[in-house]
C-alpha positions in Angstrom: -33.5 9.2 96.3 -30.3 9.9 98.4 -31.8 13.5 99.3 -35.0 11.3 100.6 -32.8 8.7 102.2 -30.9 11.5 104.3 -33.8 13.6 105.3 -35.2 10.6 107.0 -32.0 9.6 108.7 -31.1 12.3 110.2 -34.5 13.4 111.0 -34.9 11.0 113.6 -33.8 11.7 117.2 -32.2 8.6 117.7 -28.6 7.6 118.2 -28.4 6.2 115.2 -29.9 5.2 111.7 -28.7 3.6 108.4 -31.1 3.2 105.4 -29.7 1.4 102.4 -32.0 1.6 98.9 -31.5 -0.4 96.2 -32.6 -1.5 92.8 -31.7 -5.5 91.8 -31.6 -6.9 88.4 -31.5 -10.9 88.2 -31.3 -13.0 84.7 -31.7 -16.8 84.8 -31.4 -19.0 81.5 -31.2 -22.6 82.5 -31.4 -25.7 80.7 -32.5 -29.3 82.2 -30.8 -31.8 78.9 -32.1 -30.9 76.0 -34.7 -28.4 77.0 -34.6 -24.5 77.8 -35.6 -24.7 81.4 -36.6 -20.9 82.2 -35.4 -17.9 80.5 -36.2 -14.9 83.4 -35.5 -11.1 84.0 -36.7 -9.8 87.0 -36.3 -6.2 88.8 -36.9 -5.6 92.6 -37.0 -2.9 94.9 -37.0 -2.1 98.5 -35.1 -0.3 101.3 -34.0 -1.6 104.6 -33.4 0.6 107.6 -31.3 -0.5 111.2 -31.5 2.4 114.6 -30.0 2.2 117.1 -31.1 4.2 120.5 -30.7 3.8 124.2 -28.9 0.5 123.8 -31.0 -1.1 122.0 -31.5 -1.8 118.0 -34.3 -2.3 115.8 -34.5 -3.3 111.9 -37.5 -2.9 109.2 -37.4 -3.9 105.4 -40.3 -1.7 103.0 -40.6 -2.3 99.3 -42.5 0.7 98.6 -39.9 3.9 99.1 -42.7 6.1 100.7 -43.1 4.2 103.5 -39.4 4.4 104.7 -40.1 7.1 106.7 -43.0 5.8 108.4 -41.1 2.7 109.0 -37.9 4.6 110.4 -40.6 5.6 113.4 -42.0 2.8 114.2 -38.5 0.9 114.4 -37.2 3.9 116.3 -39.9 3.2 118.7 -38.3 -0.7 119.0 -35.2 -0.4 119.1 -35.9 2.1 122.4 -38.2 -0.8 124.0 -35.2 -3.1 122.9 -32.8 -1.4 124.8 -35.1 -1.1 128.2 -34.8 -5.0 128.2 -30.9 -4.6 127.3 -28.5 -5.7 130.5 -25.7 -4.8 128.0 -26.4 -1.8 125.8 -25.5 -2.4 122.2 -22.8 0.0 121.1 -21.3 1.0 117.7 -17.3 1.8 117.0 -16.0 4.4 115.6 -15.0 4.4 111.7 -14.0 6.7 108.8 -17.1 7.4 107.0 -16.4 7.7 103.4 -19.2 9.5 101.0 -18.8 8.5 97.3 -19.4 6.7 94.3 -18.3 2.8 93.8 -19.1 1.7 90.6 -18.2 -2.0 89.1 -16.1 -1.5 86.2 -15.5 -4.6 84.1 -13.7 -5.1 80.6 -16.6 -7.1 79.2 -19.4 -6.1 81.5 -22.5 -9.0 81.1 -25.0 -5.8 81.7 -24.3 -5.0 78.0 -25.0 -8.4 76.8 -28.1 -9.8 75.0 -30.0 -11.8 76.6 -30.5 -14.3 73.2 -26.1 -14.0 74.0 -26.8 -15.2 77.1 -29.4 -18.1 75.9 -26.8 -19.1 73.1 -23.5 -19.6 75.6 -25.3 -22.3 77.7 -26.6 -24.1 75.4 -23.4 -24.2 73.9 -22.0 -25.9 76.8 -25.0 -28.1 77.6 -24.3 -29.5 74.1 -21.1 -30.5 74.7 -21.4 -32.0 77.5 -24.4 -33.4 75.9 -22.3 -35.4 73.4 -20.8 -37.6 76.0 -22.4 -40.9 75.4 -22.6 -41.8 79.2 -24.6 -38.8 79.9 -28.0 -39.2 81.2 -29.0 -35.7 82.3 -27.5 -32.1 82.5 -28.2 -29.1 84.7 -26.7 -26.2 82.9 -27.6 -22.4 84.3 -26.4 -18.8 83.8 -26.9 -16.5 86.6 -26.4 -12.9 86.6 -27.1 -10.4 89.8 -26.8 -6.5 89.3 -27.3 -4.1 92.7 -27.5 -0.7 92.6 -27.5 0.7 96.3 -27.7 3.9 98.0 -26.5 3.8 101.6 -27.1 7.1 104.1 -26.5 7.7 107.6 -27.1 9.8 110.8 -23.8 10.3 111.0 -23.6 12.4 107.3 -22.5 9.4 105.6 -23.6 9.0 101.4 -22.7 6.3 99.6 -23.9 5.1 96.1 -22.2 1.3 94.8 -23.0 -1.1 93.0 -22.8 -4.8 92.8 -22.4 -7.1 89.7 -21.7 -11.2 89.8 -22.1 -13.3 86.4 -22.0 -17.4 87.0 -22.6 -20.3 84.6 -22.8 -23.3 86.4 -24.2 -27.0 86.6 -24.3 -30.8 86.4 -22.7 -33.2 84.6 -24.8 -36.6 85.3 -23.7 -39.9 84.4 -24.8 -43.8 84.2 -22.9 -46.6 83.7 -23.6 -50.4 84.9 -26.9 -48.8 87.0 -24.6 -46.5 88.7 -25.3 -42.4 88.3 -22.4 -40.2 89.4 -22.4 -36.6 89.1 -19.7 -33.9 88.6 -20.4 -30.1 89.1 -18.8 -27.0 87.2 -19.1 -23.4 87.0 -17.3 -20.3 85.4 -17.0 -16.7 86.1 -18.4 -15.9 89.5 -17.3 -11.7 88.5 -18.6 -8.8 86.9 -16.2 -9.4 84.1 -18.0 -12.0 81.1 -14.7 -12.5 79.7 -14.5 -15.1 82.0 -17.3 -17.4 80.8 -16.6 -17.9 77.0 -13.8 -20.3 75.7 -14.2 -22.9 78.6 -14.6 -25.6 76.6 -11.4 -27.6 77.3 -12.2 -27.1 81.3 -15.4 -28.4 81.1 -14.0 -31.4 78.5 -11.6 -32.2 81.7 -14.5 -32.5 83.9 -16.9 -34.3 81.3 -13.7 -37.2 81.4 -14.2 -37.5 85.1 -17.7 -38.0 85.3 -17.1 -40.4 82.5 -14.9 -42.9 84.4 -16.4 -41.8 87.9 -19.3 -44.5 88.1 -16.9 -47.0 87.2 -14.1 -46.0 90.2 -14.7 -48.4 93.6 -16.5 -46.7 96.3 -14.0 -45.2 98.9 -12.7 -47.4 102.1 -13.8 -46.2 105.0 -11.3 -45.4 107.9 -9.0 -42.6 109.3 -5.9 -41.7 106.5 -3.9 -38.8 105.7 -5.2 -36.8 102.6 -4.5 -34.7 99.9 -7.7 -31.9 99.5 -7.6 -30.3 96.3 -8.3 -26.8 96.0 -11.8 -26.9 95.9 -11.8 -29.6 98.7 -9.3 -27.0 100.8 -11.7 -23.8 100.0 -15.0 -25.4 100.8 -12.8 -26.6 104.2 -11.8 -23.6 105.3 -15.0 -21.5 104.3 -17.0 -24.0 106.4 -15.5 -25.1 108.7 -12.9 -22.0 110.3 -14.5 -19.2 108.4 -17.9 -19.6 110.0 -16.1 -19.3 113.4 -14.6 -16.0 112.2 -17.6 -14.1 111.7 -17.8 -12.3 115.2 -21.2 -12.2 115.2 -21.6 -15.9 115.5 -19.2 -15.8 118.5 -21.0 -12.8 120.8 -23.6 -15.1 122.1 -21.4 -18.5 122.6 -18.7 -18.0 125.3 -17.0 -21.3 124.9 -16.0 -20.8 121.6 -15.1 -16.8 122.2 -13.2 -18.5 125.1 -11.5 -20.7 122.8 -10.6 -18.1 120.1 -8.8 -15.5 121.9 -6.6 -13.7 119.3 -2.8 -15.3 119.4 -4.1 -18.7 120.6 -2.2 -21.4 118.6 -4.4 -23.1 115.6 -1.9 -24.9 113.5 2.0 -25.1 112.2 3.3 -22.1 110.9 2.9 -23.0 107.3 -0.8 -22.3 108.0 -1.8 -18.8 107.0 -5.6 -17.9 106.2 -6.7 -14.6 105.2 -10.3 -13.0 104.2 -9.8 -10.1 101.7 -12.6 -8.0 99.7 -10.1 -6.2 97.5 -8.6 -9.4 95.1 -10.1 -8.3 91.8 -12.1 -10.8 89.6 -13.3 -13.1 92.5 -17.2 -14.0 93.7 -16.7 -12.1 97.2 -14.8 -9.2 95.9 -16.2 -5.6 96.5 -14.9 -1.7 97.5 -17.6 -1.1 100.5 -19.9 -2.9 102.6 -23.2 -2.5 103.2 -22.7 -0.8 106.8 -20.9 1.9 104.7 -16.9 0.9 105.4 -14.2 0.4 103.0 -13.6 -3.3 102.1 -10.1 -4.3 103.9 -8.1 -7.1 103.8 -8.2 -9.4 107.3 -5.3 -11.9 108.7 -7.3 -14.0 110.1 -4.5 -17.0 110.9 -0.8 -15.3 110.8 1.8 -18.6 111.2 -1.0 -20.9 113.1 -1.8 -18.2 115.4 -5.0 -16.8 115.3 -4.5 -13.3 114.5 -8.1 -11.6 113.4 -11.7 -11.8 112.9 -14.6 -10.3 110.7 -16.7 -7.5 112.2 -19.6 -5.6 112.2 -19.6 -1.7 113.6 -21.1 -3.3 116.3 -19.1 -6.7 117.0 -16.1 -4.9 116.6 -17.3 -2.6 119.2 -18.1 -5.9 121.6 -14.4 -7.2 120.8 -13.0 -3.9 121.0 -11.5 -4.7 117.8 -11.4 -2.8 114.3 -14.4 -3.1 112.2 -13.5 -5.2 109.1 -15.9 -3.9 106.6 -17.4 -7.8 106.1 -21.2 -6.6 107.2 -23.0 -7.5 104.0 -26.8 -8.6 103.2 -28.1 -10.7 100.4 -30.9 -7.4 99.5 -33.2 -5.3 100.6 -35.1 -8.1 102.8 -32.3 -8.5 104.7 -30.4 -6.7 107.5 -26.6 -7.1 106.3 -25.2 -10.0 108.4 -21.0 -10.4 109.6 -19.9 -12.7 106.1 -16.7 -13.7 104.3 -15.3 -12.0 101.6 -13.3 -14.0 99.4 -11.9 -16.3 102.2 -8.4 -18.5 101.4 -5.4 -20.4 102.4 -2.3 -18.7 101.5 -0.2 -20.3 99.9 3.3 -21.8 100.6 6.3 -23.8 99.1 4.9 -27.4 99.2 4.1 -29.1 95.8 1.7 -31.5 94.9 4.6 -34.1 93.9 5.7 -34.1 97.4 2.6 -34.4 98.9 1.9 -37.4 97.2 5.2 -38.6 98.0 4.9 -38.5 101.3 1.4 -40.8 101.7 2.0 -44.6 101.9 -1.8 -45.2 102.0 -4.4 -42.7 102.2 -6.5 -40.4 99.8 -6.5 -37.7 96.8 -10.0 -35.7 97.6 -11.4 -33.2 94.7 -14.5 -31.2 93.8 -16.0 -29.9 96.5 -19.3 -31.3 97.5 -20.7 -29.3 100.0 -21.5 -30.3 103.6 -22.5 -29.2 107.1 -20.7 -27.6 110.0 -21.8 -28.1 113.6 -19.5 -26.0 116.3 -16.5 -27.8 115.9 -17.3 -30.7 113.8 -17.6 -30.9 110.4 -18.8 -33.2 107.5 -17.5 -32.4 103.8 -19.0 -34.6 100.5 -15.8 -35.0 97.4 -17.2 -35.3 93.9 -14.5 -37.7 93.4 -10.6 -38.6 94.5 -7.7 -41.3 94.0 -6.2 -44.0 96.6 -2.4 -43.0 97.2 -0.8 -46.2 97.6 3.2 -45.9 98.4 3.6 -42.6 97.5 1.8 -43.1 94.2 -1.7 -41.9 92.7 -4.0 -44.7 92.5 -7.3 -45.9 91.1 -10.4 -43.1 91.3 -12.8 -43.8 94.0 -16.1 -42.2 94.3 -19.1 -42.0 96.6 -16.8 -39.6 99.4 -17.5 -37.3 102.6 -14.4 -36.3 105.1 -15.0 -35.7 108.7 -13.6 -34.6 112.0 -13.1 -32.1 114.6 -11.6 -28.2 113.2 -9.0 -27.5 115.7 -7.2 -31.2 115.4 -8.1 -30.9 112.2 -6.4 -27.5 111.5 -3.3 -28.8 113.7 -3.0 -31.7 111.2 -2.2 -29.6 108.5 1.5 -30.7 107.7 1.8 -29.3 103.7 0.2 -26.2 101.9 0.7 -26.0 98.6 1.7 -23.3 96.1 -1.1 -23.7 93.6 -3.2 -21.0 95.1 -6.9 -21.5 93.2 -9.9 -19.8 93.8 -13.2 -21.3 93.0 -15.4 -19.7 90.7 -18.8 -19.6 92.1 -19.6 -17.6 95.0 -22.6 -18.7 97.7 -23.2 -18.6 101.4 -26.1 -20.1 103.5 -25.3 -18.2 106.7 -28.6 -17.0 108.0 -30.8 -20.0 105.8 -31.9 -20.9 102.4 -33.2 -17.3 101.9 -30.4 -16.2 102.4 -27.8 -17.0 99.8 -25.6 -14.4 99.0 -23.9 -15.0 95.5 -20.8 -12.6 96.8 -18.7 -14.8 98.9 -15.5 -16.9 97.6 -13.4 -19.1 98.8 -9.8 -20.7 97.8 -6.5 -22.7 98.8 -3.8 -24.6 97.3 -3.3 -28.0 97.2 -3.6 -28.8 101.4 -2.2 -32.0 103.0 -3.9 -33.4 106.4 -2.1 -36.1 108.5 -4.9 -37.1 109.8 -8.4 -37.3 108.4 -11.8 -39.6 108.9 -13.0 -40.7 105.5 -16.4 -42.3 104.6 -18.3 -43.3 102.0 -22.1 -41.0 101.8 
């Protein structure tokens, strides 16, 4: 295949052309209560192809290999009309080209699993959370997603790598006095399986909250400082600043590039958010991106100053700015888009004690909930949290979204914590529900915000 992949890219008189080939294995074994739900293998093929030429830049997806080169002319063809309509020709940087192999190499690799193994460890944890008397329903899934890729270029560039991501996730629903709360968990979100077995006292923790949730007071609406939990603070900074980071997003908005000039002031100096590939064991960890450069490790806030962003070849080439190795694409469908890595607060000396100390009345926020992002503004659902009253936690509350504006937002930050967590399922909608791409993480510490709207949803 690679001998096939390079005769077409460098047989085309063109500025440039990529062609990435790959071969994706998915297992799903889900549960809905008591029932299996689906057990599924499924194998898929395809290859995707970018050129560039005069400017301009065209992109085709085949899932039969002997078309590629048929393909690769016709897109030649449009990315030439592309850039006869171009006032600014698209350009590519410069960047070491690295030829090689990148294989995933896990201690207790989920490829060499069973699937019956696989069917057996959910339903082991649907069960116990199953026992729990206030239960009503459970969503309980295993996920597995296994890449092999072959990546050539114009340029001389061969690449073969893999990637590998095992998740077992769900829902904890529960009723009590006509009230259904529910309470998410997941496990793993790596190539290594280890990760998923013997979880039973973290999901017991989580099986007590949603126990006691529907009986906690829906939250009291107002503006408060609050306490995010790590989950909270990783979902917050993914959405909300990561998004913004992606260069991609900004080449076409000139308010915001005009707003995110590199040293521009974003928050105190205990604020320090980084995007980095190369952490081992994490949902958006990997060696090499799907535009063929090495995974690196980006600063993207550096003591409240905004210090970096994530490229593509070409973004970085708009910027004048190093690529960042963060161009990445869900599969074969798909031309890779500028996405985060495993994107995180780092932490500092604060503690959780202190935080709490500090709050005369405001709010204890946990499990992220997910949300929506527009621009600036942003809406964020917690599974659940506490009332601080006089420096004390308080009774659980439930029914939960924060909201506000980023940069006032970030600028509020007055504690990071030292409790550094990462969460353990990977996913990112950039680019729409099809979309999805398992390999992205997020993390923080415990974060404290002065200033923070909170609503009930």
């Amino acid at each position: 295949m690679k001998q096939i992949l390079s005769s077409i890219a460098t047989g085309l008189p063109v500025d440039y052309v990529d062609v990435r080939y790959e071969v994706n294995h998915k297992t799903r074994v889900s549960f809905r209560g008591e029932r299996v739900h689906e057990v599924a293998e499924s194998t898929n093929s395809g290859g995707h192809l970018r050129v560039y030429d005069h400017g301009g830049k065209a992109m085709a997806s085949v899932s039969d290999p002997d078309r590629l080169a048929e393909a690769a002319r016709v897109t030649a063809v449009a990315a030439r009309l592309a850039g006869s309509r171009r006032t600014r020709p698209l350009r590519l940087s410069a960047r070491p080209s690295p030829s090689g192999s990148f294989h995933v190499k896990a201690g207790n690799d989920p490829r060499r699993w069973a699937l019956s193994d696989k069917l057996d460890l959910v339903s082991h944890y649907n069960s116990q959370i199953l026992r729990e008397p206030t239960v009503i329903a459970t969503e309980a899934e295993y996920d597995e997603f296994v890449s092999q890729r072959t990546f050539v270029t114009s340029e001389g560039q061969e690449v073969e790598y893999e990637l590998v991501i095992a998740t077992l996730y769900g829902l904890i629903i529960t009723k009590r006095n006509d009230i259904v709360q529910r309470v998410r968990f997941a496990f793993g979100g790596c190539e290594d399986a280890s990760r998923l077995v013997g979880r039973e006292e973290d999901l017991a923790q989580l099986i007590s909250v949603a126990r006691d949730l529907p009986l906690a007071r829906p939250v009291r609406a107002g503006t408060f400082p609050v306490i995010l939990d790590p989950h909270e603070a990783g979902l917050f900074i993914h959405e909300a600043f990561g998004h913004l980071s992606e260069a991609d997003g900004l080449q076409s908005n000139p308010a915001f590039r005009a707003r995110l000039k590199l040293g521009v002031p974003l928050g105190r100096p205990i604020l320090n958010v980084t995007d980095d590939p190369t952490l081992p064991g994490l949902p958006g960890s990997y060696e090499i991106d799907d535009e063929g450069s090495l995974a690196r490790k980006t600063r993207l806030i550096t003591e409240g100053k905004l210090t970096g962003r994530l490229h593509s070849r070409e973004t970085a080439a708009e910027f004048s700015e190093p690529p960042s190795g963060n161009m990445r694409a869900v599969d074969a469908h798909f031309t890779p888009l500028v996405r985060m890595s495993n994107i995180y607060v780092e932490p500092r000396g604060g503690t959780f004690d202190d935080m709490v100390a500090s709050i005369d009345h405001g709010y204890y926020l946990c499990g992220a909930k997910g949300g929506q992002t527009s621009g600036d503004q942003f809406t964020f659902g917690a599974s659940w949290g506490y009332r601080i009253d006089g420096g004390r936690i308080g009774p659980m509350v439930r029914d939960i979204n924060m909201s506000g504006e980023l940069f006032s937002t970030l600028a509020a930050i007055s504690m990071v914590g030292d409790d550094l967590t990462f969460a353990e399922r990977g996913g990112c909608g950039k680019g729409g529900p099809q979309q999805i791409n398992r390999k992205s993480g997020k993390g923080a510490p415990h974060v404290k915000i002065d200033r923070v709207t909170v609503g009930g949803v």
